[in-house]
VOTORDO-395146 format. One record per residue: x, y, z of N, C-alpha, C, O in turn; residue in one letter. Coordinates in steps of 0.1 Angstrom, whole numbers, plus 5000, padded with zeros to 4 digits. Layout:
# residues N
XYZXYZXYZXYZA/...
//
This chain:
# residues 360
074332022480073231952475072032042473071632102483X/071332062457070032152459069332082470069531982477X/068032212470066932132473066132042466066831972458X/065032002467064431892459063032022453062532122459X/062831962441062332072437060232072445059531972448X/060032192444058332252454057432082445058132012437X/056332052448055132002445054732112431054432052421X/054632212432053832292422054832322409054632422402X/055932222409057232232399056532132389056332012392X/055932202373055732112366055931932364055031852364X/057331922364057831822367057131712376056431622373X/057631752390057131712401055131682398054631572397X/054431802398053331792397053031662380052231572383X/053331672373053731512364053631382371052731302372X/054931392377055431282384053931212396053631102400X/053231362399052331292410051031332406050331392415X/050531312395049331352390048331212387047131232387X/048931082386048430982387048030952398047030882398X/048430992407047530912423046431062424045331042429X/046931192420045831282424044631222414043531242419X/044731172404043531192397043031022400041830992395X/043730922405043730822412042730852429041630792433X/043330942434042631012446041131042442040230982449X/040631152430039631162423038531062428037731062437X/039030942415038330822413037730762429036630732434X/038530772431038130652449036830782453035630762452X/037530902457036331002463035030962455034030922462X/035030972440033730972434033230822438032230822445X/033630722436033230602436032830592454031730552454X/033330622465033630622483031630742483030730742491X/031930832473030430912475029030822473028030802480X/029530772460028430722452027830592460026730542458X/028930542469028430412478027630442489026630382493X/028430582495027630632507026030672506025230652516X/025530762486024730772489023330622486022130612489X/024130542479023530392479022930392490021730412492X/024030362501023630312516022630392523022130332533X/022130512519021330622522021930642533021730592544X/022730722531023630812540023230932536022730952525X/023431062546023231222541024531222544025131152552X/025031332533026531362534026231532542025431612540X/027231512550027031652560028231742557028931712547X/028631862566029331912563029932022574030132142572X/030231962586030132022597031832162593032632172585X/031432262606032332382606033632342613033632322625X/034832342607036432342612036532342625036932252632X/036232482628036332602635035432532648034232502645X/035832492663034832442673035332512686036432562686X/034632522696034532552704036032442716036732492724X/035932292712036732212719037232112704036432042699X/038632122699039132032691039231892694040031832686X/038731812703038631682710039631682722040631752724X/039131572730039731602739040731432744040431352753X/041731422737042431292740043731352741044331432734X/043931302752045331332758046431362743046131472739X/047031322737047931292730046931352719046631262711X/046731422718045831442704046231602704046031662715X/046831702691047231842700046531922683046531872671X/045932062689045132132679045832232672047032222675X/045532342663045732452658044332552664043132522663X/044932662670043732762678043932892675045032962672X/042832922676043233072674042333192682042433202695X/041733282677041333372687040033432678040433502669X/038233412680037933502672037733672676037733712688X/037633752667037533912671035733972670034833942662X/035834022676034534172672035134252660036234222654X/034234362655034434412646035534492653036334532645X/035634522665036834652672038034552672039234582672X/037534452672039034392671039234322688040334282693X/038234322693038834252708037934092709036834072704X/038734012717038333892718037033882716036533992717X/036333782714035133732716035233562724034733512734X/036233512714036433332723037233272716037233312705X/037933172718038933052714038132992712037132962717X/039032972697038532882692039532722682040732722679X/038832662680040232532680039732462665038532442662X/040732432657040432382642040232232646040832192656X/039532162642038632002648039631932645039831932633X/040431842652040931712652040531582645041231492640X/038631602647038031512642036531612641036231702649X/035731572629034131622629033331582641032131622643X/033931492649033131362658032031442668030931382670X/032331582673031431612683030431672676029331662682X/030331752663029931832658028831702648027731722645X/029331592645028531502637027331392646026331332642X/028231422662026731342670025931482677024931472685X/026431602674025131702675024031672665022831672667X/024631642654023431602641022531492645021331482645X/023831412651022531252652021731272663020731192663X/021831382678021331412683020131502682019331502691X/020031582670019031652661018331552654017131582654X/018531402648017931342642018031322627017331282618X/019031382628020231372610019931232609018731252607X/020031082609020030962608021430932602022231032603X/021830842596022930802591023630922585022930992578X/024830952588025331042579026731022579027230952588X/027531072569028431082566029331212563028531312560X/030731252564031331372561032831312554033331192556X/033231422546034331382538035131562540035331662532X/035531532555036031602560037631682564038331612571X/037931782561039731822567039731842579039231942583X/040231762585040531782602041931832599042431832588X/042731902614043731942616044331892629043531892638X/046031842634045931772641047931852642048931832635X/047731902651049332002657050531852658050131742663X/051631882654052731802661052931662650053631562653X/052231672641052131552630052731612614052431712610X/053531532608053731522597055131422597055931392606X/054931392583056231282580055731212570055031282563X/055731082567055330992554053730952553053030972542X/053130902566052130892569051131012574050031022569X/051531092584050631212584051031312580052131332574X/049931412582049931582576048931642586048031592592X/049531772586049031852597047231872595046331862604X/046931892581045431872570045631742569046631672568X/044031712568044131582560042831552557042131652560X/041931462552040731432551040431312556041031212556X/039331332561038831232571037331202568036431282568X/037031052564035731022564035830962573036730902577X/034230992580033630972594032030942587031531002577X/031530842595029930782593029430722605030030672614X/028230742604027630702617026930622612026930642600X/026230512617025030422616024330432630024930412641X/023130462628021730472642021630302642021430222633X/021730282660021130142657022230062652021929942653X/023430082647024730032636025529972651025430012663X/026329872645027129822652028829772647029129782635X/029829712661030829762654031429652638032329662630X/030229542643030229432630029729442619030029382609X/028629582622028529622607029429732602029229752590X/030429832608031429902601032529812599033529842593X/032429702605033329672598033329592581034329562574X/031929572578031629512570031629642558031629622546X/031629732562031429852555032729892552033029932541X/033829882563035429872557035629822550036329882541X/035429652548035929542539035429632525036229702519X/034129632523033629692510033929842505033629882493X/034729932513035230022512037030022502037530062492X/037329962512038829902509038529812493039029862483X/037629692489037329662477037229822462037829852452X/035929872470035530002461036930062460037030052448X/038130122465039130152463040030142452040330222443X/040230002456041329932448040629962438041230042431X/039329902433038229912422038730012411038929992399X/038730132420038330272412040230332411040630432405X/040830252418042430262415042430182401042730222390X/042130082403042630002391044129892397045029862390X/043829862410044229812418044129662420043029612425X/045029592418044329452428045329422441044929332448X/046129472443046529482459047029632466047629722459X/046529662480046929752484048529732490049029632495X/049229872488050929822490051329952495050830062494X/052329902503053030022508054630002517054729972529X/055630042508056629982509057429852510058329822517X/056429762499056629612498055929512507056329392508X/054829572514053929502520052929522513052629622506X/052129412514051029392503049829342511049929272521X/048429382505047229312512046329302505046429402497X/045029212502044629192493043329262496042929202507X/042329362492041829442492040329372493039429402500X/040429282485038929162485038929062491038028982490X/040129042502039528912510039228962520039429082521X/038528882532038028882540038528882550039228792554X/038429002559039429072566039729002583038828962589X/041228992588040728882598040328962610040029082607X/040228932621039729012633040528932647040528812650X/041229042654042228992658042229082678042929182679X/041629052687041429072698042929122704044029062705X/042429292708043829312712044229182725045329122723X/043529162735044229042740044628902736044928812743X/044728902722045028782715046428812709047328722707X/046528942705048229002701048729052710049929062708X/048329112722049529102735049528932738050628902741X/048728842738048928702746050228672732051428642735X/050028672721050928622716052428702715053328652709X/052428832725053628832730054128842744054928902751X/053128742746053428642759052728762773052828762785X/052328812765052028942780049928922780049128902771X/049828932791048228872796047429042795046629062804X/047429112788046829252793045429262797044829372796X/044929172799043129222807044029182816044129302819X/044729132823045029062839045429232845044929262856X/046029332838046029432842045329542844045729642851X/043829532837042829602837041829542845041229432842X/041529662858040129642864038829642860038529732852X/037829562865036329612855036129732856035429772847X/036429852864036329952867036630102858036230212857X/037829992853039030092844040230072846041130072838X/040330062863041430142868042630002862042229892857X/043830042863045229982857045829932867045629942879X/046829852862048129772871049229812861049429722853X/050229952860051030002854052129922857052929912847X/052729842870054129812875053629602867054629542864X/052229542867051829452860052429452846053329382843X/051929532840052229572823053629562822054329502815X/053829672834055629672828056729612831057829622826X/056129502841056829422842056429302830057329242825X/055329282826055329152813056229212799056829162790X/055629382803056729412786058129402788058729352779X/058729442798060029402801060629282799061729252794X/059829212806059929022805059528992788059228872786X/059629052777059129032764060029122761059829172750X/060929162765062629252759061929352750062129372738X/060729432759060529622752060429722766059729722777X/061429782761062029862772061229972775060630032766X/061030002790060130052796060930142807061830112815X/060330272804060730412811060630462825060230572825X/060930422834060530452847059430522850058730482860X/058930642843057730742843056630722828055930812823X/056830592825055830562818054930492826055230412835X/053630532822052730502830051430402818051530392806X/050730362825050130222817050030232800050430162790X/049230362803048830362780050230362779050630252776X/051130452781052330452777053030292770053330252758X/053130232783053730062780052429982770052629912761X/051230012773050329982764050830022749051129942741X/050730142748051630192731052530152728052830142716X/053330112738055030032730054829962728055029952716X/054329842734054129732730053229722719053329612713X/052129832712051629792700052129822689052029782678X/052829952696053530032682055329952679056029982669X/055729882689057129852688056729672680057529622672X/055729612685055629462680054429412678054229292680X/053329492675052129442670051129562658050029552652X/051829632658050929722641051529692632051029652622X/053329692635054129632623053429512614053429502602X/053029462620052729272613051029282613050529172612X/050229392614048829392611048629412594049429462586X/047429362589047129372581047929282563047429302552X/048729212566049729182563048929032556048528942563X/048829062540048528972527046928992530046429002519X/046129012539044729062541044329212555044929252565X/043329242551043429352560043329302574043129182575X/043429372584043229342598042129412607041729512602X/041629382618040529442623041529402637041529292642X/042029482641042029472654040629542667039929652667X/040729442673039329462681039429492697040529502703X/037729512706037929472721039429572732040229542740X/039129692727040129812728040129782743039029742747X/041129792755040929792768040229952773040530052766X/039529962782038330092780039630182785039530292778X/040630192792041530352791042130372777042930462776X/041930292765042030372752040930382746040730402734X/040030362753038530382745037730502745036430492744X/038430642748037630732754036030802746035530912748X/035630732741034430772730033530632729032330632727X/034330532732033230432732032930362743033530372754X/031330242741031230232750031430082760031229982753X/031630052770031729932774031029822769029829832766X/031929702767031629582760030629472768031129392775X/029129482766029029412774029229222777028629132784X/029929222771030829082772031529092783031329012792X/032329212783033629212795033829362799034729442795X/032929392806033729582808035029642811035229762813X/036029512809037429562810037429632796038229722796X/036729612785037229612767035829722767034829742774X/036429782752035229892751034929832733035729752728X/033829882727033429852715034429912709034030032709X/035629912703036329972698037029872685037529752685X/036929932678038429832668039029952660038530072660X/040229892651040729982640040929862626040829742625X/041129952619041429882603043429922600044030022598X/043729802600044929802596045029742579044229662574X/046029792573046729732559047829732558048429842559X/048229662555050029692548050929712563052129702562X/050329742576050829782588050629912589051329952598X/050029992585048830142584047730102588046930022582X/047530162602045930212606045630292603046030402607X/044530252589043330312582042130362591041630462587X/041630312599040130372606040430342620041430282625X/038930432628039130352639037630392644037230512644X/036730282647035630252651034830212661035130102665X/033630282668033530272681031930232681031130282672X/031430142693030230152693030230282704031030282713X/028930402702029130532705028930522718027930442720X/029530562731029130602743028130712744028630822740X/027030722748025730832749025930852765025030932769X/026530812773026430842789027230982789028530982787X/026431092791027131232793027631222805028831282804X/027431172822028231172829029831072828030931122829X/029730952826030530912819031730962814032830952818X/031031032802031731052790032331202792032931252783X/032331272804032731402809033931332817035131362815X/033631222826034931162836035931162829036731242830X/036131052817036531062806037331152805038531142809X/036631252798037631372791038331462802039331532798X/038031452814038731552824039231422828039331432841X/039631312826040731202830041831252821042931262825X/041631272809042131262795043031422796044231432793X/042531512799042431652803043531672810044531742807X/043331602823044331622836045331572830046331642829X/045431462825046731372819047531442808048731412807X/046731542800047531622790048131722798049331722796X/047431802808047731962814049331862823050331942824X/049431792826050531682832051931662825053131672829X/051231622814052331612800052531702794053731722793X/052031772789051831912782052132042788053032112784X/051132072798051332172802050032302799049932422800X/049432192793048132272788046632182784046832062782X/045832212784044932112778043632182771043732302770X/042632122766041532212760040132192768039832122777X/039532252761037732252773037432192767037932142757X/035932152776035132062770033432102768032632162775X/033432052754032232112743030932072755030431962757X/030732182761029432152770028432122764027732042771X/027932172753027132132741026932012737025831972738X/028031932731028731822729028031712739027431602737X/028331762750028031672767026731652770026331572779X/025931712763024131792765023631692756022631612759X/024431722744023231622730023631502730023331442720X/024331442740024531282744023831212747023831092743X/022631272757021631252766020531252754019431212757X/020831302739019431282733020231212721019431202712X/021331162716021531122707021330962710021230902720X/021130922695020430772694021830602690022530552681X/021530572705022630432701022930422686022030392678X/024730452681024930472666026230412670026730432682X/027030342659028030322658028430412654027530492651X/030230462652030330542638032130492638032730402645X/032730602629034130572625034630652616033830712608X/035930682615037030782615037730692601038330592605X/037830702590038730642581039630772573039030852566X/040730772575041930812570042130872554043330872551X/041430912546041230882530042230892527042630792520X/043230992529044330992525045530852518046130812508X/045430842534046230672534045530602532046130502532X/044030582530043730482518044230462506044730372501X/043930602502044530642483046030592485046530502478X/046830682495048530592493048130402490048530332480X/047530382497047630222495046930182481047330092474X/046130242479045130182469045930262457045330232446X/046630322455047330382448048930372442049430402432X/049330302453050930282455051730432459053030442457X/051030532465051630682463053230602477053130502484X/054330682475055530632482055130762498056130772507X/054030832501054430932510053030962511052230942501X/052631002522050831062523051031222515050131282521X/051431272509051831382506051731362485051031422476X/052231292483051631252472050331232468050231212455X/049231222474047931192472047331312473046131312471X/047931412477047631552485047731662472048831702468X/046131712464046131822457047331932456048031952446X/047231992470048632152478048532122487047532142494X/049832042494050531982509050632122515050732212506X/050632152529049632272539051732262535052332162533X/052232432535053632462530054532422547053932412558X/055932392543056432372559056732502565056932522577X/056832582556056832742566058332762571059132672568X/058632882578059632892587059332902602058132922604X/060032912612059632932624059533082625060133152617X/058733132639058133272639059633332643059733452641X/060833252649061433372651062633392636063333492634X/062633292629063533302617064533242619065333242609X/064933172633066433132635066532922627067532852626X/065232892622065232772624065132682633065332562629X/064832702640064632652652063032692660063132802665X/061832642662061032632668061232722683062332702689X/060232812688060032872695059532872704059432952713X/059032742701057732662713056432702714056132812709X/055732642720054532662721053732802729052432812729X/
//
């Protein structure tokens, strides 16, 4: 059997030149809203000192040189603009926005790419009821500038102009019969053998050395993202605070942190936080998150001291992370995130040539 012919095969580039210039349209139309809203569009550097720090989240690094050629410092391609965009709001940037390429190790397939573009916005003072109102109207402008009246993706459909519902992650674990705040202390702390006995008791099979987020992710990724967003978009909300690591406690219930995401079609499009500014805090946090990787992994990354400093002056802001890419698939009909993609980053060979990965 050939191969299938490169992206840069006349042909091929034909075949997917409608969603690139489809892609176009949304960017210009997704700018021209931001600068409505008086947003500054920013434009933070790749290149960071700490690529974020969430357990399960893994970077591209490298090393920079002196002119002789010997170290100077590691350095990590950004996962997300996030630390580098509340240094701004901590300078007094005010609302801003970036239409940014993050890089993110261990990802590719239909939905991700190792590159990708990421709009990220903050609102000073903004809350998570107003990004979300800013999603609804984003997802509209879309379709808009597609020439779209439903977003689709693999025969799931959603309607881009209705009114998006909002759906409490304890409201889609209760509806699969499992209680998950009963598991979470006001504190933080977890009841892992709680959880895994309710996901068990709901027939999703649970690993002996899975530990809470773990059975937490099965259960959302095995029987509740599937069926999000599905004939209207979805807002899932009220994040339990050990997946909240950037936002901040709900003062409704300190088990839940301000957190939601934007689902469509069963694709999580964004994900939105009211901001945590507590630098002590927000350090426990990341060396929780840290220890849990160097555990699983076997390595982990530092933490942007800098980052930790301009917390203490940055100003109560909402902000959020939306996906562009897998918007355009949806608002587009593209069949792969890779179709929407100008030059997909090449798959390369491995360093030793045998085919086979060499490890880390």
């Amino acid at each position: 059997m050939s191969s299938p012919a490169p992206w840069w095969h006349p042909d091929v580039h034909a075949d997917r030149r409608p969603f690139l210039l489809g892609r176009n349209r949304i960017r210009d139309a997704l700018r021209s809203w931001f600068t409505g809203q008086g947003f500054t569009e920013v434009d933070p550097a790749c290149l960071q000192v700490s690529p974020g720090n969430e357990t399960h989240l893994h970077a591209f690094s490298t090393e920079a040189l002196a002119t002789d050629g010997s170290v100077t410092s590691r350095l990590h391609l950004h996962t997300s603009p996030e630390f580098a965009m509340k240094k701004l709001l901590a300078a007094g940037a005010g609302d801003i926005v970036s239409f940014a390429h993050v890089f993110r190790n261990r990802e590719r397939g239909v939905l991700h790419h190792p590159e990708f573009t990421m709009i990220e916005w903050y609102r000073v003072g903004g809350s998570c009821a107003g990004l979300m109102d800013d999603c609804a109207a984003i997802l509209a402008l879309a379709a808009e500038a597609a020439g779209a009246r439903r977003l689709s993706w693999r025969g799931r459909l959603a309607d881009p102009f209705a009114e998006p519902e909002r759906l409490t992650l304890a409201e889609a674990f209760d509806a699969e019969g499992i209680d998950l705040l009963a598991t979470v202390a006001p504190d933080g702390a977890t009841d892992r053998d709680a959880l895994a006995a309710a996901a068990g008791a709901a027939g999703i099979r649970v690993a002996a050395d899975d530990g809470w987020s773990d059975v937490f992710s099965r259960v959302l990724v095995e029987r509740i993202e599937p069926r999000l967003g599905m004939g209207r978009p979805t807002m899932l909300c009220d994040y339990p605070i050990p997946e909240a690591a950037l936002a901040r406690r709900s003062p409704a219930d300190p088990r839940v942190a301000e957190r939601f995401e934007l689902y469509a079609c069963g694709v999580e499009l964004a994900n939105g936080f009211g901001e945590l500014t507590d630098p002590a805090e927000q350090r426990r946090r990341f060396e929780a998150d840290m220890a849990a990787m160097q555990a699983i992994y076997g390595y982990h990354y530092p933490l942007d001291e800098e980052f930790l400093a301009a917390l203490a002056l940055m100003p109560d802001s909402a902000g959020i992370a939306l996906g562009f890419d897998r918007l355009v698939m949806l608002a587009t009909g593209a069949p792969s995130i890779e179709h929407v993609l100008w030059v997909p980053v090449p798959h390369g060979s491995p360093p030793d040539g045998s085919g086979r990965s060499s490890g880390r």
